[in-house]
C-alpha positions in Angstrom: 102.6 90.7 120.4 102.8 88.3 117.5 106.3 86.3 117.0 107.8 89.8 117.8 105.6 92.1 116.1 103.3 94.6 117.6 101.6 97.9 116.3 101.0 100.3 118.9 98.7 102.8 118.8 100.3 106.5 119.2 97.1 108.6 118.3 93.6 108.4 116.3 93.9 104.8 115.9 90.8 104.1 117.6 88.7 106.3 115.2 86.9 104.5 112.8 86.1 107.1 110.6 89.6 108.4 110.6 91.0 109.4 106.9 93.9 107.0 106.9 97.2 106.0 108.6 100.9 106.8 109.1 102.8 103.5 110.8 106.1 104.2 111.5 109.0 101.2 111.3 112.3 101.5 113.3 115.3 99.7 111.9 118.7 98.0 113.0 119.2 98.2 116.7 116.0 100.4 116.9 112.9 100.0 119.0 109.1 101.3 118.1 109.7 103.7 120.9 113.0 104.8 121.3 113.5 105.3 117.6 111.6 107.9 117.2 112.4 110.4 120.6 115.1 112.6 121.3 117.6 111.1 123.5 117.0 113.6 125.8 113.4 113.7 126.0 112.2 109.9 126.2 109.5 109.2 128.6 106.6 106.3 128.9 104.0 108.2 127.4 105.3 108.9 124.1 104.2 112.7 124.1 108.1 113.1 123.4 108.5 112.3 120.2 108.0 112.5 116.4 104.9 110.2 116.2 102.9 111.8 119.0 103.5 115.2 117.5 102.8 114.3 114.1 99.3 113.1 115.9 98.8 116.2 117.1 98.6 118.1 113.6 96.7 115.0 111.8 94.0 114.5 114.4 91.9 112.5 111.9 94.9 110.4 111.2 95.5 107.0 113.0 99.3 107.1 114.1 101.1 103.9 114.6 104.5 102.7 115.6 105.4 98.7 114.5 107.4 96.8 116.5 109.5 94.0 116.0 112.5 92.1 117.4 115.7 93.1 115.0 118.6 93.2 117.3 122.3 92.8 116.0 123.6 89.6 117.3 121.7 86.7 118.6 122.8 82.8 118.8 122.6 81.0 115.7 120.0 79.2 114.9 117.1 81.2 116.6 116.6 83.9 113.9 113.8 84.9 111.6 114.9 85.9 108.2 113.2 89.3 106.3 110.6 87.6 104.5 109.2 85.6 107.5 109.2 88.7 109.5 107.5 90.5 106.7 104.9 87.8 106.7 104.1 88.7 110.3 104.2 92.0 109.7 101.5 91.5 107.2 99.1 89.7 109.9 99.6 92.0 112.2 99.0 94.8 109.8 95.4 93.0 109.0 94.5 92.3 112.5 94.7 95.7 113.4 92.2 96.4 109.8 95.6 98.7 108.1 94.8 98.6 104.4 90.8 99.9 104.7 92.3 103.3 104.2 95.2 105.4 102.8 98.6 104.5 104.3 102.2 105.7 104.6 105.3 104.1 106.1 108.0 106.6 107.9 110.8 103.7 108.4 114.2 104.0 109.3 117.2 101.7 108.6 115.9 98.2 108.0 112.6 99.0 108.6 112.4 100.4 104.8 113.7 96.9 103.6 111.0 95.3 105.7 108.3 97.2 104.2 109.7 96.9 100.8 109.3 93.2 101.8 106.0 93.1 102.9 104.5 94.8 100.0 106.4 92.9 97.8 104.8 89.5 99.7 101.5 91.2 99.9 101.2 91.9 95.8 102.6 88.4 95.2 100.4 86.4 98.0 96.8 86.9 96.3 95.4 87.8 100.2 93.0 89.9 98.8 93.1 92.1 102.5 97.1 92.0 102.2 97.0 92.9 98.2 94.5 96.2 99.9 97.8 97.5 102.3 99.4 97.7 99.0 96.8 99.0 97.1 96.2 101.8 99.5 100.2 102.7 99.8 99.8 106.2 99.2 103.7 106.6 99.8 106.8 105.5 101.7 109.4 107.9 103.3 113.1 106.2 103.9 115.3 107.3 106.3 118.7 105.9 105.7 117.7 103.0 104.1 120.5 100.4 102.9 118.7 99.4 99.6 122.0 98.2 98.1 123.8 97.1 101.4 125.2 99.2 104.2 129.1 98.4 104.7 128.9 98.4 108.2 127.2 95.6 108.0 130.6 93.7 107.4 131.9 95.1 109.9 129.2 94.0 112.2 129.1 90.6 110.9 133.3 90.3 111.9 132.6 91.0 115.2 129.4 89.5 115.1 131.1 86.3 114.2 131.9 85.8 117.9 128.3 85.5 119.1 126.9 84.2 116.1 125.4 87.3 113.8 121.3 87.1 112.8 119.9 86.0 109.1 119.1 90.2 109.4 122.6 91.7 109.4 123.8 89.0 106.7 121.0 90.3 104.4 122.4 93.8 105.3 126.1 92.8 103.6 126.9 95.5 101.1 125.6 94.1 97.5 124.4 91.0 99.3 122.5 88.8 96.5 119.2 88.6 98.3 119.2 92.6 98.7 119.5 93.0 95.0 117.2 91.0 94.1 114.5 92.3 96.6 115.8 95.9 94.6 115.3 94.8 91.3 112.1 92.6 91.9 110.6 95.9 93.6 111.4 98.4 91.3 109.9 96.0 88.3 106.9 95.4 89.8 104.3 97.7 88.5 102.4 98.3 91.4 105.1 98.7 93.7 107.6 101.0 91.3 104.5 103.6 91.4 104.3 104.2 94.8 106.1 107.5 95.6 109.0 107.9 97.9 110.8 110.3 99.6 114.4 109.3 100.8 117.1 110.9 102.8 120.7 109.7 103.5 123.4 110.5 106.1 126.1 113.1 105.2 128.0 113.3 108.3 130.0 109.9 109.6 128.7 107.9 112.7 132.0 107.2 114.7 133.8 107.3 111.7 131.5 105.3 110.0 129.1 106.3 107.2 126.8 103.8 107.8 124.3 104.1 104.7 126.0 106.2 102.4 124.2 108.1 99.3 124.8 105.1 96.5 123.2 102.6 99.1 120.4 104.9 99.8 119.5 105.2 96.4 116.4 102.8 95.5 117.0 103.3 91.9 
């Protein structure tokens, strides 16, 4: 574990010859585990849920889950904001050799902003092995992603107010400044605007809530 991030292997990460790799990246109030298993069928093993079967069809594909600590209210003042974490991310990407071979991110939440984040640093950094994750992006699937903001965030930062709320869910505020940007400055970049994407929204309310509605989920 490195400042809160962790990649664990699911399947075929071990195989060095294998053809490439799919990491999946929770989000908001997600885990690298939990995320990704139904309710009703989460166990220690992981043979449960998305990742494990997706290992089972693509047995020369490495399968990875990335953790990281993104939980909705902590005390001020001991909070890592979206680029440092994607920073980490980036290490931890490199120590685990991700980037030698095709790759694409399954993320959920704010795990899309994260690795919008972490490309974004990579193809600005000049780390040659950091420039090769984006280089060998081969695409990005979004699950629910708040690109433009996600109005429950302000909801979350009201109440959040009490406990103090993190640098993560402030960068979540619908049309927040900092989101944009990230938006615009990814879309522009060439590299990074020609990666392909798939991305899904939620139809149906979440307690009332529609948490990332179709507008937000739009990357542009």
């Amino acid at each position: 574990m490195s400042d809160g991030n962790d990649l664990i292997a699911i399947s075929g990460g071990e195989d060095s010859s294998r053809r490439g790799d799919v990491i999946f990246v929770h989000g908001l109030g997600g885990d690298a585990r939990g995320t990704w298993h139904p309710k009703e069928r989460r166990d220690e093993n992981d043979q449960n849920s998305w990742p494990f079967w997706l290992g089972k069809d693509l047995k020369d594909v490495g399968i990875w889950s990335l953790g990281y600590e993104v939980e909705a209210f902590r005390w001020k003042g001991n909070t890592m904001p979206l680029v440092d974490r994607a920073t980490n991310t980036l290490a931890v990407l490199d120590s685990y050799e991700i980037g030698v071979r095709p790759i694409i991110f399954i993320t959920h939440s704010m795990g899309g902003l994260l690795v919008k984040q972490m490309l974004r640093h990579a193809s600005d950094f000049g780390n040659p092995r950091w420039q090769a994750i984006v280089e060998n992006t081969r695409g990005i699937v979004f699950l629910s992603t708040p690109h433009s903001g996600a109005d429950i965030a302000s909801w979350m930062k009201h109440i959040g107010g009490i406990l103090g709320t993190t640098v993560s869910v402030e960068e979540l505020e619908a049309h927040h400044s900092r989101l944009r940007e990230l938006n615009v400055l990814y879309r522009n970049q060439e590299r990074l605007s020609q990666i392909p994407m798939e991305v899904y929204c939620e139809k149906l309310k979440t307690k009332g809530i529609m948490v990332v509605n179709e507008t937000s989920a739009d990357p542009g």
